[in-house]
Every structure is written in C-alpha cells, then in structure tokens.
C-alpha positions, 0 to 999 in steps of 0.5 A: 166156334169153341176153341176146344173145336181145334184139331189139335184137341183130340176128344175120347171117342174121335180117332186121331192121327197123333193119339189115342184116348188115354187116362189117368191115376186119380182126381188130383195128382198134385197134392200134400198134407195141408200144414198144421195150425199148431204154432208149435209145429210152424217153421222156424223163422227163416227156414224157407222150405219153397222148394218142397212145398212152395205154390199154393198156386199149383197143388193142394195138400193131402194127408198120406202115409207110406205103408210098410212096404212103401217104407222100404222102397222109399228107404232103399230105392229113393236114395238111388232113383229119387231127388228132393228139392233142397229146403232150409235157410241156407238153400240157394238155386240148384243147378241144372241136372246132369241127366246123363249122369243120373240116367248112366246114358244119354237118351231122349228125355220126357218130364212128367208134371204130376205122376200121381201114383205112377201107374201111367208113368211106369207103364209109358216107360216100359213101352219105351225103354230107350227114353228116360223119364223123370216124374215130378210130383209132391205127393210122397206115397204115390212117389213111393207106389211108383218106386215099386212098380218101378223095381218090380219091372225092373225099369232103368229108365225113371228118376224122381223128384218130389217138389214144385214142378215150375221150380224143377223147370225154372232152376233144374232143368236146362233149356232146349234139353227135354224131348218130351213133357207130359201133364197129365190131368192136373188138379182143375181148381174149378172155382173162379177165384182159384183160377189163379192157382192152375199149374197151366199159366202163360208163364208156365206154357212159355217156361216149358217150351224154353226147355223143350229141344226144337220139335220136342213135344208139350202133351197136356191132358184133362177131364175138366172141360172148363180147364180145356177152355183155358188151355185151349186158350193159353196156346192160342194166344201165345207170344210169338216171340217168346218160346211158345210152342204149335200144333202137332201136325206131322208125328212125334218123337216119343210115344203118345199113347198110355193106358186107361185106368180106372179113374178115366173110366169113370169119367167116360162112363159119366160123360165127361170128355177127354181133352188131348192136346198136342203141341210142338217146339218150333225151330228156334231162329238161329240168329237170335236165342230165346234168352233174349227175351226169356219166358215169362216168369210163371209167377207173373205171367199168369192169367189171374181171373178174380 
C-alpha cells in the first residue's frame, strides 16, 4: 500500500474532516537571483552572507525587480513589518524573537515557510485576525507584493523576514513557541540527485516540531506526487524520541483552510493531485525535555539520495 493511502493525506477531490483543498501563489515560492560569475561582483573574503542566502539545499535564485510601487512599500512598510537576516563578517546567532513585542500582543502564532507573493498568506491572516503570522521567504518582490496586500487590508497581524527558513527556526524562534507552521508547496526539486536539497528532511521535520507548542500543528502541502512520497515518508519513519510530530485526529487550533489561486488550478485542470497533510505535536513528557536529545541538525539529518 502507498503510504500517501494514509488518512492523514487528504487529496483534492476527497472530503475531509480537517480541511479542505486549497492552493497556491506559483510554482516555486522559494527562490532568488542566481549569483553573478563576474569576479568582481564576488564577495569580499570573509564577508559570510549565510543568513540571507545560505542553502543551496533549500531554495533556487530568481531574477526579480521591485516595481515602483513596490519600491515605496518596501521603502516605508519594510522597516516597520519586515526583518532581514543579519549578514557580514561580523554576524553572530540571533536571538530568539520577541513575538510579543513585535506583534504588540500576545496571540497564537503560525510560521509560513515560503510565502511566495503572499496571496494565501494575506488572505489566511484576514480569516483569522486573532493569530499572528510571520512569512518567511527569500524572494524579495514577492515580499514586497505581500507588504501591499498587507497595508491595503489594513492587517496588524503579519511580519516578515526575508532569509533561510531552517536559519529562522534554528536560531530565531524559541522552541514550544509556535501554534502553527505552514509549507506551502515548496520547490520539489524533482531530480534525484537534487533530492538532497528539499527543504523537507528529517532533520527539518524534528527542528519544526521542537518549536511547535504541544498540539501545534505542521501543515505541508504539495502538487509534486513524487514529493508527497517522500514526505509522506519522512513522517512515517520518525524518531519517536525525538521531537517529531502525528496525525491530526481530532480538530486544530488554527484554520486550515485557504484560498485556491490560480496556479493550483492549473494544476487541477491537468490532473495532478493535491497532497495535504496534517500532523500534530504530541504532548512532551514532563519528566524529560527535548533538549535532551535536541532535533536533529537539518544539515546532517537529511535523507541524501545520490
């Protein structure tokens, strides 16, 4: 039996108790512009600019310019709502964030991995006003088409970082301190030997359920149906004494519904099925912590297939 024949893959077309089918803003959502092969252009030695651009293993670069009117959003509402990852010779970890300072409130918080040009994410937010969202993503633009949907709804509820995802979680936010996190079709990378660079690892699965509050919940979705085998995979094997994380079975604290765009469309229209799944924090034993045994470090907790 295929394992994507779990109930906790929920498939466009198939009615669920936990959610619905839903889509998403384009066919890659983390992506950059590649690096220039003009010497001149190459870093200074010993400048280390990992933390904007440091994974290869998780996101591609695209060309992108801001239009004008994204210009003045990312001039005037980045500063406020937006956070880069701190590059240079002289960076060091960052501390955990202060999500109630940044926010203004305490509320129930979701980390999406991969916003693309935040249509779903803007919309998700407006459905739910009383949870706080933060948006991690690498490509600038859509970053900034997000900062306008943003003011133009006039949501209070949605900050930003543009950097690695697995640097946001690893270094940035605290563990058992997220309601919520939320892939959202991330790049595939179908060939093989690149299999290796999927955000989805083993080590990226336990790091996120270390920082999930227990019963928070792990929402991934994809298009890709050799992607859904491996995640599909990945959480059926995990390490039952690690942070890990299990099917939902009874509801969830935050929404799980979005809207459909365009792109997912598409993909409904040429057959290719959308793979859901939903999983959720175990309570953590009292008498131990997951320090103890720490998730994996994603770096070397991936599932490399040559």
């Amino acid at each position: 039996m295929s394992l994507l024949d779990s109930k906790s893959v929920i498939k466009t077309g198939v009615k669920g108790d936990l959610l619905t089918p839903m889509g998403h803003d384009g066919p890659v959502n983390n992506t950059a512009e590649p690096p220039s092969r003009n010497p001149a252009d190459a870093p200074r030695k010993h400048e280390d600019r990992s933390r904007l651009y440091p994974r290869v293993t998780s996101f591609r670069f695209r060309r992108g310019a801001l239009t004008s009117g994204q210009q003045r959003n990312w001039e005037t509402l980045w500063p406020v709502l937006g956070r880069d990852l701190a590059t240079g010779p002289d960076q060091h970890p960052e501390p955990p964030l202060d999500l109630p300072g940044w926010f203004g409130r305490e509320a129930p918080t979701v980390l999406e991995v991969g916003s693309g040009t935040g249509i779903s994410t803007a919309a998700m937010a407006a459905d739910e006003p009383d949870v706080d969202v933060v948006a991690v993503e690498v490509y600038q633009p859509g970053l900034a088409q997000l900062l306008g949907l943003v003011d133009r709804g006039g949501l209070s509820n949605v900050r930003m970082i543009r950097g690695d995802a697995v640097v946001v979680l690893r270094e940035l936010i605290a563990p058992a301190s997220l309601t919520g996190i939320r892939v959202f079709f991330p790049d595939p990378w179908p060939k093989s030997r690149h299999h290796k660079r999927r955000f989805l690892q083993r080590g990226t699965i336990e790091l996120m359920a270390d920082r999930l509050i227990d019963g928070g919940v792990l929402h991934i979705a994809t298009d890709h149906a050799d992607y859904a085998e491996w995640i599909a995979e990945l959480l059926a094997t995990q390490n039952p004494d690690a942070p890990h994380v299990v099917p939902a079975t009874t509801p969830v604290p935050i929404s799980l519904e979005r809207p459909t765009t365009k792109f997912e469309g598409r993909a409904e229209r040429e057959g290719r099925d959308i793979n859901e799944f939903v999983y959720v924090r175990p309570a953590r034993e009292r008498h131990t912590s997951d320090a103890d045994t720490g998730p994996t470090d994603p770096a070397n907790g991936s599932q490399e297939q040559e």
